[in-house]
N, C-alpha and C positions, 0 to 999 in steps of 0.2 A: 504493500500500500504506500510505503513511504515512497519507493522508488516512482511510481507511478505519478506520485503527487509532485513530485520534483520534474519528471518529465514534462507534468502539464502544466507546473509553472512557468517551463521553459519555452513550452508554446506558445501560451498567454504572451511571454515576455517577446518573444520572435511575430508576433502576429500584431503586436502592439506597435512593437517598431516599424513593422512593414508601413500599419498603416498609418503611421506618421510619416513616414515616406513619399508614400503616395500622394497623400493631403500638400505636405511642402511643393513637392514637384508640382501639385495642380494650380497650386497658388505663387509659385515661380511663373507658369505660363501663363496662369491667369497677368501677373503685373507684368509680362513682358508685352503680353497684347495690349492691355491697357496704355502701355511705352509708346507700343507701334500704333495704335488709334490716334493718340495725341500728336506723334513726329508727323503722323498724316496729314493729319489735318493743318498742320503748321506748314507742310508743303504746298497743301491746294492754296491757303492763304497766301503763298509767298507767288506762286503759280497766276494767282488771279492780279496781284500785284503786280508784278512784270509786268503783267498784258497792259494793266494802270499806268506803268511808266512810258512802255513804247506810246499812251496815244498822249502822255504829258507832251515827250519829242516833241511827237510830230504836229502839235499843235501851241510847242515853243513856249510853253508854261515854264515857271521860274518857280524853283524851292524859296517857303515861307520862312520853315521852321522843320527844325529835325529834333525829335524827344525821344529819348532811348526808352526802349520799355525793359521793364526790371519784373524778378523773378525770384525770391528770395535771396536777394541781394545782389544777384545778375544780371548783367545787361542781355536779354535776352534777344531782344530785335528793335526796331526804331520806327515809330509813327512819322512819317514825311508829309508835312501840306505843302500846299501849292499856291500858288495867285487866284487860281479861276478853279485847276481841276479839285476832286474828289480826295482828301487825306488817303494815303496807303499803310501798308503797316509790313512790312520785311520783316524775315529771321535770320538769324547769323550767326548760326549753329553747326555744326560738323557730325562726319558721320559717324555711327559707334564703330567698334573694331569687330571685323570680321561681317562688317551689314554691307551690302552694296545696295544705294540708294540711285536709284536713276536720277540723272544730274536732269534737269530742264532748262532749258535758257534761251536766250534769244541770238541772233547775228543778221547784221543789214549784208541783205545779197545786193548782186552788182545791177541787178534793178533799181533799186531803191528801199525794195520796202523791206522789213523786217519781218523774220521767219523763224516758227519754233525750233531749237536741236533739240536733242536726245544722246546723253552722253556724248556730245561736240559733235554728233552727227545732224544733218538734217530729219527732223521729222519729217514722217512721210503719211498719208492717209493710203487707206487700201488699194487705191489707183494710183498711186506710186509718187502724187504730187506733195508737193513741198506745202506745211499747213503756215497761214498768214497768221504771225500776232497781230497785224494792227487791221482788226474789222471782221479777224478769224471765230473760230469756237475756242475756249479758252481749254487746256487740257486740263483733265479731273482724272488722280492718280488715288488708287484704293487697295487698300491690302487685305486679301482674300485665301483663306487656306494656306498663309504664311508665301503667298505668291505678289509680288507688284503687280497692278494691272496699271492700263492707262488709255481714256477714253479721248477720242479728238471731236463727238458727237455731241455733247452734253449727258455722256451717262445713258445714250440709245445702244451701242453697242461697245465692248471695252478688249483690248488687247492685253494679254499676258506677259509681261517682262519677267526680269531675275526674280530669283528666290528670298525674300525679307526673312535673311537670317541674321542672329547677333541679335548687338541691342541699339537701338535708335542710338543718335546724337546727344546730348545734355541741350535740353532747352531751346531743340531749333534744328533746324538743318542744312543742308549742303550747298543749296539754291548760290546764296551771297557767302564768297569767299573772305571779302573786306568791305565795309564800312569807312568812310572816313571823309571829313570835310576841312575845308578852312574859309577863311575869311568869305569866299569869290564861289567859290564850286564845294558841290557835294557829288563825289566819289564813289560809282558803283561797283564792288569787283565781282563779277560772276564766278564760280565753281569752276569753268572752264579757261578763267584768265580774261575775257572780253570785256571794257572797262565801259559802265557808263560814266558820262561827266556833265552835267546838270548845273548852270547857272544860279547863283543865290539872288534875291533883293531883284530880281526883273531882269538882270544883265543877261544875255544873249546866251543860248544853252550851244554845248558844244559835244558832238559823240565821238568820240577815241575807238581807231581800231586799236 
């Protein structure tokens, strides 16, 4: 009996452990997804902003004010207004280790007008053409079954990119590489290297390859 009772305390004790195991692990993925909803959503935000800046350009608006937004004691991303347009709101955040975030960004082709990439490549729509930021559908990127997707539609139909593994960025993501102003201009760096550069106070906006 003794021997028995020590066996079954051994079980209890191995069955108890497992499932605390389990529990931890579901509540690790649980807060990772939760990670990954939020870096999401910080994306489509910064995604719909871009699309904000190209029609500032092109309609030669002037930075008002630039306020950093704060995050328990981090500068997280920066509220930019304008003379006429709409405030936007950037993040400038980096990607966790071991996550590949599809980069999104903009570049003026040798048309003129400005065109979404995709990891420095041109996005493309299902007919193979080049999608417009300025007057385009804005892309809406979502993470599904631990896959990137990314839609050029408004969320009619959605494309499958890399794997969302790892752990998001701290506070933001990949989109804007650098932040930074002075007196005259406010300084865009994309993820990619492509620099916007944005007149302060009304003076003449200027874009930098």
């Amino acid at each position: 009996m003794k021997r028995f009772l020590l066996l079954l305390s051994a079980l209890l004790l191995l069955l108890t452990s497992c499932h605390k195991a389990i529990w931890d692990k579901l509540n690790d993925h649980e807060a990772r997804i939760a990670r990954l909803e939020t870096f999401c959503n910080q994306l489509n935000t910064s995604i719909a902003s871009l699309q904000s800046l190209v029609n500032v350009i092109n309609a030669r608006d002037y930075v008002k004010d630039v306020v950093p937004v704060n995050e328990a004691g981090k500068v997280i991303g920066y509220t930019i207004t304008f003379g006429a347009s709409s405030p936007v709101t950037i993040y400038n955040g980096k990607n966790g280790e071991d996550a590949h975030t599809p980069l999104i960004g903009i570049k003026k082709d040798e048309d003129g007008f400005w065109y979404w990439t995709l990891d420095g490549q041109w996005l493309k729509d299902g007919d193979g053409r080049k999608v417009r930021a300025d007057g385009g559908p804005t892309p809406r990127m979502k993470i599904e079954e631990d896959f990137w997707w990314v839609s050029y539609d408004n969320g009619t139909s959605w494309t499958q990119l890399g794997k969302a593994v790892g752990n998001p960025g701290e506070n933001g993501d990949s989109m804007f590489r650098e932040v930074r102003q002075d007196e005259r201009f406010l300084y865009l760096v994309l993820a990619d290297g492509e620099e916007i550069k944005i007149a302060k106070g009304g003076l003449h906006w200027v874009y930098v390859d």
